[in-house]
N, CA, C and O atoms as a MOPAC input file, in Angstrom:
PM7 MOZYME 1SCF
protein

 N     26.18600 1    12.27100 1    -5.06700 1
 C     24.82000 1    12.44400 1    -4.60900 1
 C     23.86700 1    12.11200 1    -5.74700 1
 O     23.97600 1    12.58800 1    -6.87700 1
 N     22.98800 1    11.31400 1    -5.38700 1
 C     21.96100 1    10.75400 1    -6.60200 1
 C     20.19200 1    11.43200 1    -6.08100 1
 O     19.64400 1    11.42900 1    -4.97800 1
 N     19.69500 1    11.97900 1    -7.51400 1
 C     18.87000 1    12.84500 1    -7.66300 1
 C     18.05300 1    11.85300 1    -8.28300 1
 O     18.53900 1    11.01500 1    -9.04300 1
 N     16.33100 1    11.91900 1    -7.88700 1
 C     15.13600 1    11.41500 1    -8.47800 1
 C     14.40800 1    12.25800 1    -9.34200 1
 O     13.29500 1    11.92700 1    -9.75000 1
 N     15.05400 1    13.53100 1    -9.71300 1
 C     15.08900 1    14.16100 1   -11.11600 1
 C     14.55300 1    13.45500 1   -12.03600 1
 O     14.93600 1    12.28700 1   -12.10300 1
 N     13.66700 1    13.85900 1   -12.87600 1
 C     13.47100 1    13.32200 1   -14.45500 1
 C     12.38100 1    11.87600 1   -13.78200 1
 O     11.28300 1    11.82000 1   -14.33600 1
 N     12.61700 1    10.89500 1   -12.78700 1
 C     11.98100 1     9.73300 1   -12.85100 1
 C     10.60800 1     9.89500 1   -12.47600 1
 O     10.26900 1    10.73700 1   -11.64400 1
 N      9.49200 1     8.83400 1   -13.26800 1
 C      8.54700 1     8.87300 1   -12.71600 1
 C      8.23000 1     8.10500 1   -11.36100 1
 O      9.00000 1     7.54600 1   -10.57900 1
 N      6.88100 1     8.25200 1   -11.33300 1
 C      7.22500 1     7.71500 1   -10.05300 1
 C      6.88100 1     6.13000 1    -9.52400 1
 O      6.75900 1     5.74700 1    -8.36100 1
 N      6.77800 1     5.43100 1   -10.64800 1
 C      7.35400 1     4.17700 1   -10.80900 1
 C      8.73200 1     3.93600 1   -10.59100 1
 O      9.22600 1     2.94700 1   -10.05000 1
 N      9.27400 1     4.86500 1   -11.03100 1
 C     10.93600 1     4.45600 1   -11.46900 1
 C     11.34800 1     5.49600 1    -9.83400 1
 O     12.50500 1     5.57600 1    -9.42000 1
 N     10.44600 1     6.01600 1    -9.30000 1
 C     11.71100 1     6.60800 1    -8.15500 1
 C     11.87100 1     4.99300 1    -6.69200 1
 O     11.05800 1     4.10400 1    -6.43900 1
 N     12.84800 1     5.19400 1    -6.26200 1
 C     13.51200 1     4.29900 1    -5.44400 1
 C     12.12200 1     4.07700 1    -4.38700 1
 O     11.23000 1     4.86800 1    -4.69400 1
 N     11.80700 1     3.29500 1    -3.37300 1
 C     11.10700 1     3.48800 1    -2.29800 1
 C     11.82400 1     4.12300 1    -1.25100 1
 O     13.04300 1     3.94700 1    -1.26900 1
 N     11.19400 1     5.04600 1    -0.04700 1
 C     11.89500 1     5.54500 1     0.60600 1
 C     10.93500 1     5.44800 1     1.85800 1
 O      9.74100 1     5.74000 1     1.78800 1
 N     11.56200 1     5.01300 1     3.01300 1
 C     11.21600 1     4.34100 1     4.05800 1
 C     10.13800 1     5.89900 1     4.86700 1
 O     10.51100 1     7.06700 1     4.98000 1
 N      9.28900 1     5.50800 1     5.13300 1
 C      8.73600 1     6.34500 1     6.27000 1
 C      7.94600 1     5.76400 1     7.43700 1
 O      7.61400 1     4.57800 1     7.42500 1
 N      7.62100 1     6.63100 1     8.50700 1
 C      7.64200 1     6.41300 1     9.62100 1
 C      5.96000 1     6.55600 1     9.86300 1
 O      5.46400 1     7.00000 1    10.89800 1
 N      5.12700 1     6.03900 1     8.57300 1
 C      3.90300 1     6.29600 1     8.58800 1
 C      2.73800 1     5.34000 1     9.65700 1
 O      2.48500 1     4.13800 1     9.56800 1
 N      2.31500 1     6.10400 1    10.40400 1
 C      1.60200 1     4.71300 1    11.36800 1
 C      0.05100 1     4.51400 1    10.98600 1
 O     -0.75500 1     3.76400 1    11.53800 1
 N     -0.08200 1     5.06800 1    10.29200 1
 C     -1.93700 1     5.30500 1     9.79500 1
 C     -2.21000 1     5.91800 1     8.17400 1
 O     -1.51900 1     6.92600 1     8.03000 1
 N     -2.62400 1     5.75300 1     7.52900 1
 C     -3.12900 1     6.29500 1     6.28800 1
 C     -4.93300 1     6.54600 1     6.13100 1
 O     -5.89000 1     6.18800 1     6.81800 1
 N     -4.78900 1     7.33400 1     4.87700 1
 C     -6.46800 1     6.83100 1     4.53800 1
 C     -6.38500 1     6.50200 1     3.22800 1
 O     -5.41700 1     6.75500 1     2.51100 1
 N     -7.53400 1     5.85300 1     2.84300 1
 C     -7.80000 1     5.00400 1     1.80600 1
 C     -9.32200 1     5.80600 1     1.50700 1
 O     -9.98600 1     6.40100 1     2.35600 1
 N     -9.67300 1     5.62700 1    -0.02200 1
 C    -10.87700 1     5.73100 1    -0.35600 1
 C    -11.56600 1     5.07100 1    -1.74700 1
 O    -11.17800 1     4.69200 1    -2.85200 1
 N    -12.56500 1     5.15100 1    -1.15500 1
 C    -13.55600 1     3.81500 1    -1.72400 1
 C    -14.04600 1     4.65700 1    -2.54100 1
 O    -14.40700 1     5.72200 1    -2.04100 1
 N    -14.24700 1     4.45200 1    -4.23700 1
 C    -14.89300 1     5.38400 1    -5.31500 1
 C    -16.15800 1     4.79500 1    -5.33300 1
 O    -17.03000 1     5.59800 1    -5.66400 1
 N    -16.48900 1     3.85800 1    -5.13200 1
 C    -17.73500 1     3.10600 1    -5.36600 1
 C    -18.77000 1     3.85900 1    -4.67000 1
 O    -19.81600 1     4.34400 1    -5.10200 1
 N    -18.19800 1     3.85300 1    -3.36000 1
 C    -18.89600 1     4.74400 1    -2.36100 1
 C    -19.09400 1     6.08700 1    -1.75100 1
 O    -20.13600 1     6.47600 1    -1.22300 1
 N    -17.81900 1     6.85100 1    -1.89700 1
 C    -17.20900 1     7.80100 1    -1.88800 1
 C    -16.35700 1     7.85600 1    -0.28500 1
 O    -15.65200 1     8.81800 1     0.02100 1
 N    -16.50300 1     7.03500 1     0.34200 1
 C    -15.93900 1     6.90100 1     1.27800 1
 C    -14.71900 1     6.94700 1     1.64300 1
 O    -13.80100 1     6.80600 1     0.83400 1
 N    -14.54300 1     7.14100 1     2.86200 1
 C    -12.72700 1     7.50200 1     3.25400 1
 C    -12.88200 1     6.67500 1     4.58100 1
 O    -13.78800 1     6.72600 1     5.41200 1
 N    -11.42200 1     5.67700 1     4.54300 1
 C    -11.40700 1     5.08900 1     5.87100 1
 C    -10.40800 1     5.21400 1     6.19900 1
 O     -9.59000 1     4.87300 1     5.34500 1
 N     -9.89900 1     5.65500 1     7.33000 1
 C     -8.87600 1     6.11900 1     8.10200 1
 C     -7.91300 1     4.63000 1     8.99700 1
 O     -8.16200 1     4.25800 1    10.14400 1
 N     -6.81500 1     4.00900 1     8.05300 1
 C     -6.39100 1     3.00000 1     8.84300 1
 C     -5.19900 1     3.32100 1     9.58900 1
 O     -4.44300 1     4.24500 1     9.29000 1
 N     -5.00500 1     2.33600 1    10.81900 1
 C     -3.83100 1     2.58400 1    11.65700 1
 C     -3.44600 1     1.18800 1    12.51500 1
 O     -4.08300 1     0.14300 1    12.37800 1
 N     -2.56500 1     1.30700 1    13.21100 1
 C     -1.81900 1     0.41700 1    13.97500 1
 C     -1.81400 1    -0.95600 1    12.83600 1
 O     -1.71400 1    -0.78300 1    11.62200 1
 N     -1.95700 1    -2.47900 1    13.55900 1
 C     -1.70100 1    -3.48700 1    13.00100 1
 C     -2.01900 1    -3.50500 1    11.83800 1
 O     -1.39300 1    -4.00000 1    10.90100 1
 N     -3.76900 1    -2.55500 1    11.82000 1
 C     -4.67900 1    -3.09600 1    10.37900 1
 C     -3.58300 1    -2.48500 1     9.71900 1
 O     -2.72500 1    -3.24700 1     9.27300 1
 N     -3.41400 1    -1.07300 1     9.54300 1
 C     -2.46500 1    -0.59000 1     8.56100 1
 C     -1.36000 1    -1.10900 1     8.36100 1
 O     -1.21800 1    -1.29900 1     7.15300 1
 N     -0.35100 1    -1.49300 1     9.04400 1
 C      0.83500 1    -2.43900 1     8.94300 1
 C      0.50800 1    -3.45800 1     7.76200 1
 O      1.10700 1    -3.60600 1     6.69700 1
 N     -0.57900 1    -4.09700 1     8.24100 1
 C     -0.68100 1    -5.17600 1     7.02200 1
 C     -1.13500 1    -4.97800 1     5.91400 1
 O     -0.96300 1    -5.88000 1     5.09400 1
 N     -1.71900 1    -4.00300 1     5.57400 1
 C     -2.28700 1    -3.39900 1     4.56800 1
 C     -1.24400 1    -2.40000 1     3.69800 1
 O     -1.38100 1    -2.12600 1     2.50500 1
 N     -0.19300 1    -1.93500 1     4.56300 1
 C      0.98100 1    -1.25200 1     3.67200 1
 C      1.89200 1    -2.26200 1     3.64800 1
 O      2.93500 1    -1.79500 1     3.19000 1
 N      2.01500 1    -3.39000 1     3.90700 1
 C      3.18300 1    -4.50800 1     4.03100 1
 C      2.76600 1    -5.04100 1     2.59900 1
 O      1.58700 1    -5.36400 1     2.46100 1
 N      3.62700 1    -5.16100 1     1.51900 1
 C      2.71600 1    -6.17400 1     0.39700 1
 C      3.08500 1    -7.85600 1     0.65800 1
 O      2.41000 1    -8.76400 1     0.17300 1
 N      4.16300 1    -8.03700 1     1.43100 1
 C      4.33000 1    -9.39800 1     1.43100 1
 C      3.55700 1   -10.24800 1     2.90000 1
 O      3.95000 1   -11.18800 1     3.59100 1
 N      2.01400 1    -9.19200 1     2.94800 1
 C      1.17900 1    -9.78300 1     4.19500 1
 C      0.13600 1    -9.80600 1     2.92800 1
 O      0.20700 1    -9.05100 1     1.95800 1
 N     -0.91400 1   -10.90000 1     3.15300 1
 C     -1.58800 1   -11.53300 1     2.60300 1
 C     -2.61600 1   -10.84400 1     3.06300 1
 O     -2.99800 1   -11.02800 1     4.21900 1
 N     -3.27800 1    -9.87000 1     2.17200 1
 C     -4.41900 1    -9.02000 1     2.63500 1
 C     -5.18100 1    -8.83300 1     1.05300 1
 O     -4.57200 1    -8.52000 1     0.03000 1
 N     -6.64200 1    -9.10800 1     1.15300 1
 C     -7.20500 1    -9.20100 1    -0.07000 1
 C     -8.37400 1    -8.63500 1    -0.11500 1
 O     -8.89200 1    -8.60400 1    -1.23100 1
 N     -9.13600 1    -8.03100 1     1.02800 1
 C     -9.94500 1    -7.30200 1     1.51400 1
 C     -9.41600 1    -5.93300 1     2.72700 1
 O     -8.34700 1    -5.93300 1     3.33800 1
 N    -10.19300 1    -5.16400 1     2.79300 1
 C    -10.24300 1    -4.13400 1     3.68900 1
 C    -11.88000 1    -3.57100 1     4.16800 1
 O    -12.94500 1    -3.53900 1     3.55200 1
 N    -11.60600 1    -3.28900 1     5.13100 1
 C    -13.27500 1    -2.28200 1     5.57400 1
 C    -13.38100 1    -1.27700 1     5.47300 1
 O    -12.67300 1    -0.44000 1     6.03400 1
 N    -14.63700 1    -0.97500 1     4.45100 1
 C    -14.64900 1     0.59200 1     4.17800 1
 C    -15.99200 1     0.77100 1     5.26300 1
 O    -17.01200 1     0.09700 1     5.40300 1
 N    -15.41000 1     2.19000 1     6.06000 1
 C    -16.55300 1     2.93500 1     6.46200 1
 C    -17.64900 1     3.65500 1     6.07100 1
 O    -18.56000 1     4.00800 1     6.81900 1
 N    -17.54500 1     3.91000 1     4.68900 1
 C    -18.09900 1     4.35200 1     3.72500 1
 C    -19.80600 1     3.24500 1     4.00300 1
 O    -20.80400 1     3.40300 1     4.70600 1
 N    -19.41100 1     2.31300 1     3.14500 1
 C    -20.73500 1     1.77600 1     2.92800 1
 C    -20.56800 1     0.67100 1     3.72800 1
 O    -21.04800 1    -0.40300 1     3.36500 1
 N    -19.86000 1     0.78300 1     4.93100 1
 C    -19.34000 1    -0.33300 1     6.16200 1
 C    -19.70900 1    -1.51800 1     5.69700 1
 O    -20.74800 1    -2.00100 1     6.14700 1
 N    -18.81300 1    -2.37200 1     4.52600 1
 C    -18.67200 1    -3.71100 1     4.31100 1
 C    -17.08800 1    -3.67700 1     3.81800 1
 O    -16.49000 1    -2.70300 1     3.36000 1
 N    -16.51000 1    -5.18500 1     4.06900 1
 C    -15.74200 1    -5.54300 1     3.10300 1
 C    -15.23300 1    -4.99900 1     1.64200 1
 O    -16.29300 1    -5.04400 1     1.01800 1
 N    -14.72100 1    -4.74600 1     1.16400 1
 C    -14.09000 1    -4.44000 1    -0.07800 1
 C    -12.70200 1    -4.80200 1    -0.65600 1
 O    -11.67100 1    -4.61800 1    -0.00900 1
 N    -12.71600 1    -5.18800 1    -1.57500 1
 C    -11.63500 1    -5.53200 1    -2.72500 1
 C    -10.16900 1    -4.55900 1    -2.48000 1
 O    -10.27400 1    -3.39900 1    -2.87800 1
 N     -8.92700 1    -4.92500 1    -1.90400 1
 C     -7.61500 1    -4.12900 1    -1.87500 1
 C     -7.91200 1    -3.71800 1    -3.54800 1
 O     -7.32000 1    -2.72300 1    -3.96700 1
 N     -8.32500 1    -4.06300 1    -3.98000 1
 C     -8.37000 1    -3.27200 1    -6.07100 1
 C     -8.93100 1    -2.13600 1    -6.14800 1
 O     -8.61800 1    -1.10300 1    -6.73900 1
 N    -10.29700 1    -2.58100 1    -5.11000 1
 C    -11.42800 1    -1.49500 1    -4.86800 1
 C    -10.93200 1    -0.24100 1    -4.34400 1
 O    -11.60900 1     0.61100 1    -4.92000 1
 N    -10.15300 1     0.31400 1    -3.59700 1
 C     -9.40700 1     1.43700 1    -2.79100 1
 C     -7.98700 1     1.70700 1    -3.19600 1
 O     -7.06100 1     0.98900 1    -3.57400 1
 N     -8.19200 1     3.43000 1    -2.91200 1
 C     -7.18500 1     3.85200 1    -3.04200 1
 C     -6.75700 1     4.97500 1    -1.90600 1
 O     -7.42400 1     5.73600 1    -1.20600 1
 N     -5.18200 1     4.70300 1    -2.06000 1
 C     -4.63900 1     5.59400 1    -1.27200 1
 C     -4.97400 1     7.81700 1    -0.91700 1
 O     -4.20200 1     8.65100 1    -1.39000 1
 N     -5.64900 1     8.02600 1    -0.44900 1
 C     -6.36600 1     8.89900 1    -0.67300 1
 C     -5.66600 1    10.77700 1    -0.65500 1
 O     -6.04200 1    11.91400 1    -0.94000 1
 N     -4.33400 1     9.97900 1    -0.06100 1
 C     -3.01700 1    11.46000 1    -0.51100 1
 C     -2.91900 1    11.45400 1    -1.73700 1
 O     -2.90000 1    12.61900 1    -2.13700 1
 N     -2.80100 1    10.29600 1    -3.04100 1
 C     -1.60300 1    10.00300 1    -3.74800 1
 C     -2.48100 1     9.80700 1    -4.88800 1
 O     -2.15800 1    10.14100 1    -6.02800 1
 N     -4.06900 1     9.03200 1    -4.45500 1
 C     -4.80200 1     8.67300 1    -5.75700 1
 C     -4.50500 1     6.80400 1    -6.26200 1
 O     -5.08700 1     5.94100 1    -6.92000 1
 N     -3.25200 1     6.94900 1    -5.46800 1
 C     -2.68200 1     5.67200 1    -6.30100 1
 C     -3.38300 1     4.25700 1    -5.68200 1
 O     -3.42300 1     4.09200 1    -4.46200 1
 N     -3.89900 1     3.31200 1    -6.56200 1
 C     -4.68800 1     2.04500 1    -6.48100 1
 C     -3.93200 1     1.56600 1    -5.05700 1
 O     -2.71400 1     1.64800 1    -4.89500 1
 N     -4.82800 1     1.07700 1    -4.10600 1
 C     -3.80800 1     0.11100 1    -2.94000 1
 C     -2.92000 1    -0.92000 1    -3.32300 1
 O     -1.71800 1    -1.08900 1    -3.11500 1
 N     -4.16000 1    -1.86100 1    -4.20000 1
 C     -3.50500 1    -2.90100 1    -5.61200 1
 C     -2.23900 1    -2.96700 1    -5.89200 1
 O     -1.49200 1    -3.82000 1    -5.41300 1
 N     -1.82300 1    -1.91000 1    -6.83700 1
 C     -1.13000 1    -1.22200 1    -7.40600 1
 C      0.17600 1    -0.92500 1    -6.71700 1
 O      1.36900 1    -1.19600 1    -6.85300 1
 N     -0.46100 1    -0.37100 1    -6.06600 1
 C      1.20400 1    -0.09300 1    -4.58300 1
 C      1.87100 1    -0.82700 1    -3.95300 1
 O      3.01700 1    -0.61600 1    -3.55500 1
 N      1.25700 1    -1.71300 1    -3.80500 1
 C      1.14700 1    -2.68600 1    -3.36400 1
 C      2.36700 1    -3.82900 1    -3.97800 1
 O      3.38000 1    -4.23800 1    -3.41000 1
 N      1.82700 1    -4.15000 1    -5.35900 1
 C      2.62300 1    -4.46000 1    -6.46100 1
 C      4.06100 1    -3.89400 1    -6.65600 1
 O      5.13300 1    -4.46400 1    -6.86100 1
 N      3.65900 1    -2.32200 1    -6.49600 1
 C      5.12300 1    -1.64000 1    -7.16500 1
 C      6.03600 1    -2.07900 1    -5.84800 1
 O      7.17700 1    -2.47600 1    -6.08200 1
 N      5.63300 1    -2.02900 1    -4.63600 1
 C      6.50000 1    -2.09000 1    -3.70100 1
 C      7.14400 1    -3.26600 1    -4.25000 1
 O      8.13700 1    -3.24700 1    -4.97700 1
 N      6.57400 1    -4.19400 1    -3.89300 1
 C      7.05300 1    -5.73800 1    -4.33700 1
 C      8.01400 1    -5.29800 1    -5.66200 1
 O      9.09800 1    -4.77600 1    -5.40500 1
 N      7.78900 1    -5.41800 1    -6.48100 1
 C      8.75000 1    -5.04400 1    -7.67700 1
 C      9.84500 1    -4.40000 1    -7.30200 1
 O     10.90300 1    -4.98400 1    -7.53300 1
 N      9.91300 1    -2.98300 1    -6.60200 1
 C     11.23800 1    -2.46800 1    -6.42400 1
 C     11.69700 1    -3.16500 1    -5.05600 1
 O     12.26700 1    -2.32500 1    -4.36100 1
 N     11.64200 1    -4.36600 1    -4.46300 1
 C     12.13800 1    -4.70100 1    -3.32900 1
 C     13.18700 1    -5.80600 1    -4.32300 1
 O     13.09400 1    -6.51200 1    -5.32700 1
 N     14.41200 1    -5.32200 1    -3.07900 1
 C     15.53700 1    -6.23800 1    -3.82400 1
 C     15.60700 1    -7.93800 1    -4.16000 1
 O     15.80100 1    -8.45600 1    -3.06100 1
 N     15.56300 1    -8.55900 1    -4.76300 1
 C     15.68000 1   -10.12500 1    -4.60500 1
 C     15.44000 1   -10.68100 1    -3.75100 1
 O     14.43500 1   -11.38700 1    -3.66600 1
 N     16.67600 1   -10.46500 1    -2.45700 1
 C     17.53800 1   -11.22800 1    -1.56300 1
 C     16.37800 1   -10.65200 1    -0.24900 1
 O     16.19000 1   -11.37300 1     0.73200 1
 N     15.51800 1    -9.01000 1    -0.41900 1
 C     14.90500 1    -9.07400 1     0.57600 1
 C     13.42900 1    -9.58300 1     0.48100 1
 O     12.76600 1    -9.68600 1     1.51300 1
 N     12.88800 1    -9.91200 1    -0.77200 1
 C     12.03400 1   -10.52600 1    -0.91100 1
 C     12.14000 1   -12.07700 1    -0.57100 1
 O     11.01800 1   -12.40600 1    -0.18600 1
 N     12.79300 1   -12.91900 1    -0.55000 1
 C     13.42200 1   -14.15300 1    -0.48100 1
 C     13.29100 1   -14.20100 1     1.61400 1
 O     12.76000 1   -15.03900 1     2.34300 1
 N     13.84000 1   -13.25200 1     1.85800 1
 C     13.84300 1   -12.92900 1     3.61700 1
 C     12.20000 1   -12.93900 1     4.00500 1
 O     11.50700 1   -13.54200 1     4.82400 1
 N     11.94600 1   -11.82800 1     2.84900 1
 C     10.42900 1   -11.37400 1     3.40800 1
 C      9.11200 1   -13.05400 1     3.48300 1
 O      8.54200 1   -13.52300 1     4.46800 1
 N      9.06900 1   -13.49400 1     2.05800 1
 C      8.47000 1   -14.27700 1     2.02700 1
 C      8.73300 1   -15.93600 1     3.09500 1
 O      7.91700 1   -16.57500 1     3.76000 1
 N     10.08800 1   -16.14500 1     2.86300 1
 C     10.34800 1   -17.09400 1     4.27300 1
 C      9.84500 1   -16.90700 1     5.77400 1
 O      9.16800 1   -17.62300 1     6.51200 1
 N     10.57200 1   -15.39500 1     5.96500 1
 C      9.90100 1   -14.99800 1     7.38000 1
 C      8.50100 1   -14.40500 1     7.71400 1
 O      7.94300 1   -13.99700 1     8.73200 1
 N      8.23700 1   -14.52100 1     6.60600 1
 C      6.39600 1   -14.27500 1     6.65200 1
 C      6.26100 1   -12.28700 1     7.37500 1
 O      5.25600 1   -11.94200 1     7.99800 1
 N      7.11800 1   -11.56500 1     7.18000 1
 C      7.52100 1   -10.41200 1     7.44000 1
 C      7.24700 1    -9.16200 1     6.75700 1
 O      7.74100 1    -8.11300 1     7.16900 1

């Protein structure tokens, strides 16, 4: 049995959940936007090409750099990234072919 003991949380594994909606928040603005269905899919997918999001906050466009995940603190950016990084080779290679 393998324990995520001691790792930060860079270094812990990804672990799949069954999340259908998140919120995000905008510091610029102080805003919180509540995403779900497709928008969110593509916005937690890192190998979907998403470079903006809509904040309700100051209802425009904004920078995926600009927001953050609003449980966790952690940059969308950022998460975004790490996912990609801990995804295996062979499923990144799948992901990016099948546009998935």
């Amino acid at each position: 049995m393998s324990t995520d003991r001691g790792l930060s949380a860079d270094e812990r594994p990804v672990k799949a959940t069954k999340r259908n909606a998140r919120v995000y928040h905008h510091p610029a603005c102080g805003g919180r936007t509540e995403i779900s269905g497709v928008h969110f899919a593509m916005l937690d997918n890192p190998f979907r090409s998403v470079r903006e999001t809509y904040c309700c906050g100051c209802q425009q466009y904004v920078r995926v750099e600009d927001v953050e995940w609003a449980d966790t603190g952690e940059n969308v950016a950022s998460y975004r990234r790490r996912i990609v990084a801990q995804t295996p080779w062979w499923l990144k290679i799948v992901r990016f072919v099948v546009g998935v």
